[in-house]
DOFI-688397 format. One line per 10 residues: number of its first residue (from 0); their letters; for each residue z, x, y of C-alpha. Coordinates in Angstrom, 3 decimals. Each point is the difference from the previous one (the first is absolute). Example, Ala and Ser with C-alpha at 12.3 -4.5 7.8 and 13.67 -1.06 7.14 Angstrom:
0> as> 7.800 12.300 -4.500 | -0.660 1.370 3.440 $
# end
This chain:
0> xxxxxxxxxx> 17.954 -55.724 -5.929 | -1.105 0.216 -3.916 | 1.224 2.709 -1.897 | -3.526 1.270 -0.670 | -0.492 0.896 3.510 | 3.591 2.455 0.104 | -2.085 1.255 -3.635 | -0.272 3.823 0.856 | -2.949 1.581 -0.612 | -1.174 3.007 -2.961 $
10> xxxxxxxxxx> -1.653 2.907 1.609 | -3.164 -0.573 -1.393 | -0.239 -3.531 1.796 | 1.048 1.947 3.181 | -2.175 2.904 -0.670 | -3.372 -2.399 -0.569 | 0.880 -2.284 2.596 | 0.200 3.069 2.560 | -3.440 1.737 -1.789 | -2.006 -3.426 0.333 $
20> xxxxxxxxxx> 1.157 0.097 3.859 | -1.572 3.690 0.812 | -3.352 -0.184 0.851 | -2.605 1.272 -2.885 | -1.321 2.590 2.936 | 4.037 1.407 0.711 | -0.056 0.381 -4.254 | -3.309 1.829 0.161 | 0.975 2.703 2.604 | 3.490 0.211 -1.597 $
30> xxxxxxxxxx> -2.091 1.090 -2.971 | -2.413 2.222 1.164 | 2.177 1.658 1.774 | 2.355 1.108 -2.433 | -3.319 0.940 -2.330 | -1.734 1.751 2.435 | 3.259 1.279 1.047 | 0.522 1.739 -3.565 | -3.587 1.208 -0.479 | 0.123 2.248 3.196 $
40> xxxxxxxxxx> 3.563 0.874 0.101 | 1.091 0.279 -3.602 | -0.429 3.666 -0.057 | 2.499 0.568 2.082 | 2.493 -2.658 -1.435 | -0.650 1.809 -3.246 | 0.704 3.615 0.888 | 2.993 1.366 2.197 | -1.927 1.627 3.108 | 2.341 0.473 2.809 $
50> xxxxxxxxxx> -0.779 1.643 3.226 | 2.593 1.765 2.284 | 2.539 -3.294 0.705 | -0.393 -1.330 -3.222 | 1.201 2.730 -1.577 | 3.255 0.433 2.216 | 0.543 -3.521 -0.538 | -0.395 -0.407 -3.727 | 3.296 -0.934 -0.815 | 1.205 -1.648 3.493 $
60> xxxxxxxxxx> -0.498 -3.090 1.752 | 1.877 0.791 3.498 | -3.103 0.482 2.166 | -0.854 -2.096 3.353 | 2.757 -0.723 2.489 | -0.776 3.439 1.771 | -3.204 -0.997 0.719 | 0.276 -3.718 1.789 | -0.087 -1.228 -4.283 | 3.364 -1.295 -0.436 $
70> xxxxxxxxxx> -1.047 -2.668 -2.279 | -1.814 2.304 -1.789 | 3.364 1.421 -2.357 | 0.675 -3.956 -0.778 | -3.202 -0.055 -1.803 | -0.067 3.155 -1.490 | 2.792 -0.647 -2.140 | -1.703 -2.813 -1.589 | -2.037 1.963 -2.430 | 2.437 2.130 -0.620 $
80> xxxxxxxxxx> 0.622 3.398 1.470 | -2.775 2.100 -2.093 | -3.665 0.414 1.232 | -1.228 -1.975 -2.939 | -3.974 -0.305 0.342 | -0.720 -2.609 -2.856 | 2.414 -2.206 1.167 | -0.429 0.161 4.385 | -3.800 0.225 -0.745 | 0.152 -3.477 -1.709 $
90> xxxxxxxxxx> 2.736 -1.076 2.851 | -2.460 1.123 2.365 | -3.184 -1.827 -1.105 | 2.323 -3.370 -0.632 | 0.836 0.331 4.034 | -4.165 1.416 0.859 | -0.911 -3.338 -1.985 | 2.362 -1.902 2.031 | -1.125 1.485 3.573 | -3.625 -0.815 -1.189 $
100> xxxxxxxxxx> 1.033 -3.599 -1.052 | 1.443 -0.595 3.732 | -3.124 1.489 1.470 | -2.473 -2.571 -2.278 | 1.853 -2.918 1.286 | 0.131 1.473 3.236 | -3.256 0.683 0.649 | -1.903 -3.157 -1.823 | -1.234 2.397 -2.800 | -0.490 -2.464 -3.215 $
110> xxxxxxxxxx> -2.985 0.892 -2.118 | 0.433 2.202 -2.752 | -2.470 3.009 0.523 | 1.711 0.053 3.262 | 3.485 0.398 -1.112 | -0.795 2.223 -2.311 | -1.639 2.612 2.176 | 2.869 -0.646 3.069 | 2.212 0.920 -3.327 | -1.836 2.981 -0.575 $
120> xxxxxxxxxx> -0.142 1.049 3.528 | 3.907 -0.825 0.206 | 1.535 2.116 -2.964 | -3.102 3.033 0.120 | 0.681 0.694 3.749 | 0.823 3.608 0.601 | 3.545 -0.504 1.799 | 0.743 -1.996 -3.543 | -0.653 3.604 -1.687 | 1.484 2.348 2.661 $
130> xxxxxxxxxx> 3.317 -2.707 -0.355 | -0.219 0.894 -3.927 | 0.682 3.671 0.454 | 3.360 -1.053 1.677 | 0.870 -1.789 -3.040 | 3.694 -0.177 0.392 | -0.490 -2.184 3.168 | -3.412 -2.329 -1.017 | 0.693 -2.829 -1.696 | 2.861 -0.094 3.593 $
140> xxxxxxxxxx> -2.635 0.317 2.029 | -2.258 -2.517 -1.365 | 2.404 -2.463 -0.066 | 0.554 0.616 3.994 | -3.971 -0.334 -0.343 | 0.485 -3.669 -1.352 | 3.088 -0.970 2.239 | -2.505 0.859 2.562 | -2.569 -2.254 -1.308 | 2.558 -2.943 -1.386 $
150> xxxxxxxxxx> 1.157 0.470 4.189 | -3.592 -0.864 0.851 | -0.494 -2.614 -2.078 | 3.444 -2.088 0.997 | -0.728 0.366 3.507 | -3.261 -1.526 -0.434 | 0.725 -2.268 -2.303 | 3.777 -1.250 0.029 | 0.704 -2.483 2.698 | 2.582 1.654 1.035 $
160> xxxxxxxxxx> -0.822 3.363 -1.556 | 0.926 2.178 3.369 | 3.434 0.828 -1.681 | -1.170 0.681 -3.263 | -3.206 2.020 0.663 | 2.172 2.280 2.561 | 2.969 0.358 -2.538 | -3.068 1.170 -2.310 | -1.724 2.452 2.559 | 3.264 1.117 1.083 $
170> xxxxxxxxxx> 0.789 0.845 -3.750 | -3.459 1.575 -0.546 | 0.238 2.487 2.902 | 3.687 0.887 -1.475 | -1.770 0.990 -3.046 | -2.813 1.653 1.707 | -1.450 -0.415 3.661 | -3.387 0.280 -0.568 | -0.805 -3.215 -1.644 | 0.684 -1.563 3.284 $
180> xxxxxxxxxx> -3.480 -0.623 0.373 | -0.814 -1.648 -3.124 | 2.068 -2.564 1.448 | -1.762 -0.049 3.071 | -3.293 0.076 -1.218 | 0.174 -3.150 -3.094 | 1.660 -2.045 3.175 | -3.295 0.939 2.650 | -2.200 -0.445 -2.951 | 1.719 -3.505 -0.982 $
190> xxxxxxxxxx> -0.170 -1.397 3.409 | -4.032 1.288 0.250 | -0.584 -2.644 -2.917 | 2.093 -2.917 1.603 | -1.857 0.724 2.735 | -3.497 -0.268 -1.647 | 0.862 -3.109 -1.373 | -0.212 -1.995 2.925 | 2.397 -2.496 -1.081 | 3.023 1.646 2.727 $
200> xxxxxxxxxx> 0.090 -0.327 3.700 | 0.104 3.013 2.239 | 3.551 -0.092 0.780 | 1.150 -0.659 -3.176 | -1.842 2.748 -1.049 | 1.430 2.404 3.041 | 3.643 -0.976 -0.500 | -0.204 0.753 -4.227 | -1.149 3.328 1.615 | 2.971 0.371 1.678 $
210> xxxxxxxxxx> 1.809 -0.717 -2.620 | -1.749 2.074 -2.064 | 1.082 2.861 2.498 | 3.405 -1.038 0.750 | 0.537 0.532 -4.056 | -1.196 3.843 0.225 | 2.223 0.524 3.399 | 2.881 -1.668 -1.857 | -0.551 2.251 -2.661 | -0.614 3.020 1.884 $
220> xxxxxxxxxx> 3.148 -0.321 1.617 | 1.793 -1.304 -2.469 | -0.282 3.323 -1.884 | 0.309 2.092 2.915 | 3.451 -1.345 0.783 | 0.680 1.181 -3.760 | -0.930 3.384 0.237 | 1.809 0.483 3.474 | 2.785 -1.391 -1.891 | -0.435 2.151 -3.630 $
230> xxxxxxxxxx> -0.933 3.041 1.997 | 3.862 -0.003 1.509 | 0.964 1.170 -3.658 | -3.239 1.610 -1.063 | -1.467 1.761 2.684 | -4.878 -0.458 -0.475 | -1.525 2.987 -0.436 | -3.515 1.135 2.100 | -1.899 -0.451 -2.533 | -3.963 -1.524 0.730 $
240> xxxxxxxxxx> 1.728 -1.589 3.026 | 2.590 -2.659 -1.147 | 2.353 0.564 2.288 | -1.859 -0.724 2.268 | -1.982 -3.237 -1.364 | -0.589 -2.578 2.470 | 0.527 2.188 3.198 | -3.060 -0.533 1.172 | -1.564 1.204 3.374 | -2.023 -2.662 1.882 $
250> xxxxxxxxxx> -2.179 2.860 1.268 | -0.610 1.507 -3.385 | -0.561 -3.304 -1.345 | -3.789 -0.316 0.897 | -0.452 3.170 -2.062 | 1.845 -1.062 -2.751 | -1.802 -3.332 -0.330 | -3.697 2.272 0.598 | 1.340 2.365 -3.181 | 1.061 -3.572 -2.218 $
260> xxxxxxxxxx> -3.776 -0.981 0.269 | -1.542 3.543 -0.064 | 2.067 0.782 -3.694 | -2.571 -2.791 -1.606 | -3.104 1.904 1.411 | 2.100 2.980 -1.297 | 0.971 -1.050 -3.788 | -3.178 -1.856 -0.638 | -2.662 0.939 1.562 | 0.541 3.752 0.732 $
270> xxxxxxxxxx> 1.910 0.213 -3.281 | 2.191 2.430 0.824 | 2.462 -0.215 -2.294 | -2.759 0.518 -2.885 | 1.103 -3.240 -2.284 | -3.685 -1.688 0.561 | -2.784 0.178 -1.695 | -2.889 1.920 2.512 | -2.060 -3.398 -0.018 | 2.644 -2.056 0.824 $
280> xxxxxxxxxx> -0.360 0.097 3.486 | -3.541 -1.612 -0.009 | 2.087 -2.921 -1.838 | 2.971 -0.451 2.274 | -2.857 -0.428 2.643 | -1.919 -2.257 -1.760 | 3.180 -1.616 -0.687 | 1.492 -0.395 3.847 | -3.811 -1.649 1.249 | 0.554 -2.446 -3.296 $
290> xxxxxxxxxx> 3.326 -0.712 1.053 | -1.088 -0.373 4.115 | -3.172 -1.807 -1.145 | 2.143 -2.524 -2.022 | 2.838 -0.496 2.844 | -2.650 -0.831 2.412 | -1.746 -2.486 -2.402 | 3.366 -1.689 -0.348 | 0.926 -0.077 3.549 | -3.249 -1.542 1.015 $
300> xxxxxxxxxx> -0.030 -2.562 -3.221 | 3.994 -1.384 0.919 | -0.661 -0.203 3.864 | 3.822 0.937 0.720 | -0.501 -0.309 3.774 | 0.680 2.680 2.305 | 3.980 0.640 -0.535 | 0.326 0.416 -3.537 | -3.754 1.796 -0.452 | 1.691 2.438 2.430 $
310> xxxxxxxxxx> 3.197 -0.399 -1.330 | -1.640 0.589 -3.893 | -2.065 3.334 1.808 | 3.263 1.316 1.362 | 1.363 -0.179 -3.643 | -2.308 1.810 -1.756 | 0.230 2.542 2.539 | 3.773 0.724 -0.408 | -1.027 -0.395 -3.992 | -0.429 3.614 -0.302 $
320> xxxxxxxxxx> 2.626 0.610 2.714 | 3.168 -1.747 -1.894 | -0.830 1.976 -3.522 | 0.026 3.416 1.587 | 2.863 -1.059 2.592 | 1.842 2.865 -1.489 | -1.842 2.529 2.234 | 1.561 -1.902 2.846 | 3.742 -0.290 -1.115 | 0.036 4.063 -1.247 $
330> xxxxxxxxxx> -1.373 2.234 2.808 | -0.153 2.898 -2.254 | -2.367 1.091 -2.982 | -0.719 -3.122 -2.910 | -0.064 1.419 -3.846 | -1.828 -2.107 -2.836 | 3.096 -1.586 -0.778 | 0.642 -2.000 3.370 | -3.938 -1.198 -0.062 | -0.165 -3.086 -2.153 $
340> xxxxxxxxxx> -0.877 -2.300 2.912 | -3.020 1.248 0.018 | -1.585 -1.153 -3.276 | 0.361 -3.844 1.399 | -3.574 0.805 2.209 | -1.193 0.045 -3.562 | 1.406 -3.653 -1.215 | -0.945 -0.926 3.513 | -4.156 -0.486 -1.339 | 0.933 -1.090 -3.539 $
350> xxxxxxxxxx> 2.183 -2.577 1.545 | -2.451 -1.077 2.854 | -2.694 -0.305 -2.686 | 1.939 -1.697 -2.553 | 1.151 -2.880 3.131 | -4.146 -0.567 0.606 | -0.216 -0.682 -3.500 | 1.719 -3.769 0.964 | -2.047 -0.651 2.506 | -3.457 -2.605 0.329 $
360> xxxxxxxxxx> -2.609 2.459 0.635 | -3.929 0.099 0.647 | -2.441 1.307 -2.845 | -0.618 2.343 2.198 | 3.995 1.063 0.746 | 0.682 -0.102 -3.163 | -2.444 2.541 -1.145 | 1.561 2.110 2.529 | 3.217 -0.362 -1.042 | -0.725 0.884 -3.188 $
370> xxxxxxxxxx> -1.512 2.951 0.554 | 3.100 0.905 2.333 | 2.417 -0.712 -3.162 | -1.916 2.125 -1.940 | 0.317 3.180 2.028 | 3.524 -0.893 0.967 | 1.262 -0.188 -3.685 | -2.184 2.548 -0.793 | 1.375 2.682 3.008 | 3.569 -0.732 -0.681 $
380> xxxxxxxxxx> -0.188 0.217 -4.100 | -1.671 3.491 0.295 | 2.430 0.975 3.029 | 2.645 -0.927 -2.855 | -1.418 2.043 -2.913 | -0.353 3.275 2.634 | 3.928 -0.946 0.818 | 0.935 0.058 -4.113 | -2.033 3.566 0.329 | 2.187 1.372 2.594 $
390> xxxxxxxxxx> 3.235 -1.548 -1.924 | -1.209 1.937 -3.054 | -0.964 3.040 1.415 | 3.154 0.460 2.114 | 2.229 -1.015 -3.125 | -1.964 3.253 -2.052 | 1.043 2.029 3.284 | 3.312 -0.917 -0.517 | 0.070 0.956 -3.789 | -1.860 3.163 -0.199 $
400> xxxxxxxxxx> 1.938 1.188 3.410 | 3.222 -1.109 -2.002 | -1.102 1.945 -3.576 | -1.332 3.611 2.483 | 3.647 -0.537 1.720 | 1.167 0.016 -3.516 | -1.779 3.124 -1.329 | 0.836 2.036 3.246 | 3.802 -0.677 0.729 | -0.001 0.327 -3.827 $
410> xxxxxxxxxx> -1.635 3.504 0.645 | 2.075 0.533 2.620 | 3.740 -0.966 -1.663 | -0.722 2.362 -2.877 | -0.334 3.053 2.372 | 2.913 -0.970 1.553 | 1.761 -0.148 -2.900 | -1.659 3.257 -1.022 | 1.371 1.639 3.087 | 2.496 3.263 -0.324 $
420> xxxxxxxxxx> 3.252 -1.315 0.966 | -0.117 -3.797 -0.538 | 2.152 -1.979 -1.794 | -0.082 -3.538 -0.759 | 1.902 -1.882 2.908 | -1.357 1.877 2.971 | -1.260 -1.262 2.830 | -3.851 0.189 0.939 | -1.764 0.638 3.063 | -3.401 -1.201 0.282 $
430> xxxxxxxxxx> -0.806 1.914 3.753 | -3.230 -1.673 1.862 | 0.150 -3.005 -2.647 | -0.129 -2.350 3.004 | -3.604 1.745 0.751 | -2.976 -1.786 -1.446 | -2.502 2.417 -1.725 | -3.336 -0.641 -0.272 | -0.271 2.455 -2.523 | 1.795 -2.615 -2.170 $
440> xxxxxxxxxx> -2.867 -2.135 -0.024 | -1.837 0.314 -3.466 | -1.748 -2.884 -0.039 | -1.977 -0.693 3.749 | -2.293 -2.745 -1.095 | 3.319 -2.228 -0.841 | 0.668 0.540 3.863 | -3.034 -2.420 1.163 | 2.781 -2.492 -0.459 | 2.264 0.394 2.861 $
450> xxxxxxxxxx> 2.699 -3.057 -0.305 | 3.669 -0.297 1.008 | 2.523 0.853 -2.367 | -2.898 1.690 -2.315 | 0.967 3.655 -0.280 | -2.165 3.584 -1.290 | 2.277 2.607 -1.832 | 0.046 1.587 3.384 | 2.127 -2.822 1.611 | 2.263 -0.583 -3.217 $
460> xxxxxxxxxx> 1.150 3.637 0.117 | 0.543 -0.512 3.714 | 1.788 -3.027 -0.223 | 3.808 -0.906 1.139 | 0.461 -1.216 -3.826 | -1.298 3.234 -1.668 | 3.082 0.843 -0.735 | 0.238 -3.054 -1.403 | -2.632 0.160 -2.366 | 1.440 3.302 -1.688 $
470> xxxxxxxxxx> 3.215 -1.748 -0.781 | -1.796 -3.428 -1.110 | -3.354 1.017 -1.567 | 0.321 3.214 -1.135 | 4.203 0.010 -1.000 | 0.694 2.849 2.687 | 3.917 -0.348 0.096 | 0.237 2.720 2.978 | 0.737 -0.459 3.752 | -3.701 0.173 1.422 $
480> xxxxxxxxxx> 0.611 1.038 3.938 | -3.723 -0.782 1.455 | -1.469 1.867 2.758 | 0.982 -2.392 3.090 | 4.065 0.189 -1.168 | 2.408 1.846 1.834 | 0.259 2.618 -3.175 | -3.491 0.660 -0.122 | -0.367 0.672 3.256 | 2.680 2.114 -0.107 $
490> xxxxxxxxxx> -1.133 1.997 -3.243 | -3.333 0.278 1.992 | 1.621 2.343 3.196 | 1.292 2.573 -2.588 | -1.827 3.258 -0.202 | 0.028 -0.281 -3.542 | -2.439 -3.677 -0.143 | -1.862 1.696 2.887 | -1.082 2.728 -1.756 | -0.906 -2.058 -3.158 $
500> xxxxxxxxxx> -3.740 -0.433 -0.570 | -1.082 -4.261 -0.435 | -0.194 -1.679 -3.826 | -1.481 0.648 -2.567 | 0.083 4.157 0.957 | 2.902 1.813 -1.865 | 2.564 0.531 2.094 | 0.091 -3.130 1.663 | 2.496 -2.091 -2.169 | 3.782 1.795 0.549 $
510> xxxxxxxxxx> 3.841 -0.571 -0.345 | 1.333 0.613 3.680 | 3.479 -0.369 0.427 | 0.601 -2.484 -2.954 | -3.513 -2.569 0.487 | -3.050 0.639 -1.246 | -2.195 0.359 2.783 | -4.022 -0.708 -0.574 | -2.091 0.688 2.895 | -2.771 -2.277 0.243 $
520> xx> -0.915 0.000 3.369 | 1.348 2.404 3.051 $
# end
């Protein structure tokens, strides 16, 4: 062998060689994403706006095993141990570029309009904001969100990618569970286009399903067998139903399957969670007969036969099915955070549109088509824009709920510290803290956004972590009993604190038997 070939090479030659081998399309969605990533999200990378869990875990990174997450402390540590927003938002939008990079490959999408709106769609959807207010945790959960995806795409596309897209699933639900179907839904969405392209036989087709599904059951159990295990030492918590994830009843599971479809009538359609624009409806329906219209023209123009035209109609049925598995797997009530499947029906048109654009058509088709591409990109580019909205809005929530939380503990520590008796070291007990006030609501029109993890200055004051938020934001040095502790409680039975009259009325901030005791609530 000639010494030229043992030559080692710079990495610059390394570095163009790999960046001539991606695929311009992978580049542009890289791209947009981290842009569009920056222009909707940057106000909250700029500014510190915690809500309850972000501010008890500011300066910690041991958070997960307890809840069925025990890979979840691994990957903490590796942006260090403070809730750093610049630096896990940019982490973040590196691993939401690299989820949307899978799903363009994955789902045939290659012109650039149309990676730049599934971009948009990707990084402006509202679980990608409700994620943000957990800062500590997001750029840990979005990487889970792009094992999940980088599982897909080796089990579709590795010969023998079984192993590796399992290890990857399995490692995604250790982060977090719910990106299980973000998984499931690239690999039923990836088989739908080998399917319409004719050139695969039924049963080859049928068994890459099955291995398709023998990745997510490895998986599954895979990471089941490591929570029995990790829950020996640390014990899961009831919390939105993880312990019991995966026990599903065969009776229920009708139901379950019925309430999967019924969230997208829900969400979209009925808008009920208020991050739509009012006219948006009329467009997702324009945009499902576009998307049925085109499917049908396809079917008919490939002639698949009878097998694999039912086989590609029993695909796009389970489309919607395998992005919102989650409401199968967790019996129990779904926040924002555990929804991201669901933006896929969106990339579902963009990508069904962009794979027509290959395709021999009629004059006639074609005119169709392009009317149908029109009101596809159209739809999902507005649905986008009202999604960087509700980011917006719900990151001003956050701040003004964080500066009126200011101004009234501030209030609230000086007559404390005004009280006869105190002196600096004594305990404080905040009676009926636990007890959300609606009183504490000074600005109403900020609650049109209702979003997990987004909080009023009613819920910060009722938080586990306002005690918390003395010490860190406001330099309270005090031990801070809150109303649901054992020493509140007890303060609370005295005849003293039941005679006291509720803050802000005189009288009802008091030094009882060494604590100051502030009655907010009986």
């Amino acid at each position: 062998m000639k010494a030229s070939h043992l030559a080692l090479n710079t990495p610059e030659t390394c570095f163009d060689g790999l960046w001539c081998r991606i695929p311009k399309e992978i580049r542009l969605t890289f791209l947009a994403c981290v842009v569009l990533g920056l222009m909707v999200h940057i106000y909250m990378f700029v500014n510190k706006l915690p809500n309850h869990d972000d501010i008890g875990h500011l300066f910690s990174a041991e958070y997960g095993t307890a809840s069925g997450r025990w890979f979840l402390p691994t990957v903490l540590r590796l942006d260090g141990a403070f809730s750093t927003p610049w630096l896990i938002g940019m982490l973040s939008l590196l691993c939401l570029a690299g989820t949307a990079c899978f799903t363009v490959s994955l789902l045939r999408i290659r012109h650039p309009l149309s990676c730049i709106v599934t971009a948009a769609v990707m990084v402006s959807f509202p679980t990608v904001t409700s994620t943000f207010a957990y800062m500590f945790t997001a750029d840990a959960y979005f990487f889970s969100l792009m094992l999940a995806a980088f599982g897909a795409y080796a089990a579709v596309r590795f010969r023998w990618g079984i192993l590796p897209g399992a290890v990857a699933i399995t490692l995604s639900m250790g982060i977090y569970q719910s990106y299980l179907g973000v998984a499931a839904v690239l690999m039923v969405g990836a088989l739908l286009f080998e399917t319409l392209d004719g050139k695969r036989s039924f049963q080859e087709l049928f068994l890459k399903g099955v291995q398709l599904a023998g990745t997510l059951a490895a998986a599954l159990i895979a990471y089941m067998v490591i929570v029995r295990i990790t829950s020996l030492r640390v014990p899961l918590v009831d919390y939105m139903g993880i312990s019991d994830m995966g026990k599903i009843s065969l009776p229920e599971l009708p139901r379950l399957i019925l309430k999967s479809y019924g969230k997208y009538f829900t969400f979209f359609l009925r808008n009920d969670s208020g991050y739509h624009f009012g006219f948006l409806k009329y467009a997702f329906i324009a945009t499902a007969l576009c998307t049925v219209l085109l499917g049908v023209l396809l079917l008919r123009q490939r002639k698949l036969g009878p097998a694999r035209t039912a086989l590609a109609v029993a695909l796009a049925a389970a489309y919607p099915l395998a992005g919102n598995i989650i409401y199968v797997m967790v019996p129990s009530d779904i926040h924002t955070l555990m929804i991201y499947g669901l933006s896929y029906i969106l990339i579902a048109p963009i990508a069904l549109a962009d794979y027509m654009e290959t395709a021999p058509q009629k004059i006639s088709v074609r005119s169709f088509q392009a009317a149908a591409g029109w009101i596809i990109l159209l739809s999902m580019a507005l649905t986008s824009f009202s999604y960087a909205i509700t980011a917006n809005t719900a990151y001003l929530k956050i701040d003004l709920s964080m500066r009126q939380c200011t101004a009234y503990s501030t209030r609230l520590l000086d007559k404390i510290e005004s009280c006869e008796g105190y002196r600096q070291g004594m305990p404080v007990a905040l009676l009926g803290s636990d007890q959300r006030e609606d009183a504490l609501v000074p600005t109403p029109e900020l609650d049109r956004i209702q979003m997990t993890g987004v909080f009023d200055l009613g819920s910060y004051r009722a938080s586990y972590t306002y005690g918390h938020f003395l010490r860190y934001y406001l330099g309270f040095t005090g031990e801070v009993y809150l109303g649901d502790s054992e020493n509140a409680l007890a303060l609370a039975e005295t005849a003293q604190a039941k005679a006291m009259p509720l803050y802000p009325e005189a009288g009802s901030i008091q030094v009882i038997d060494g604590t100051v005791v502030v009655k907010l609530n009986d």
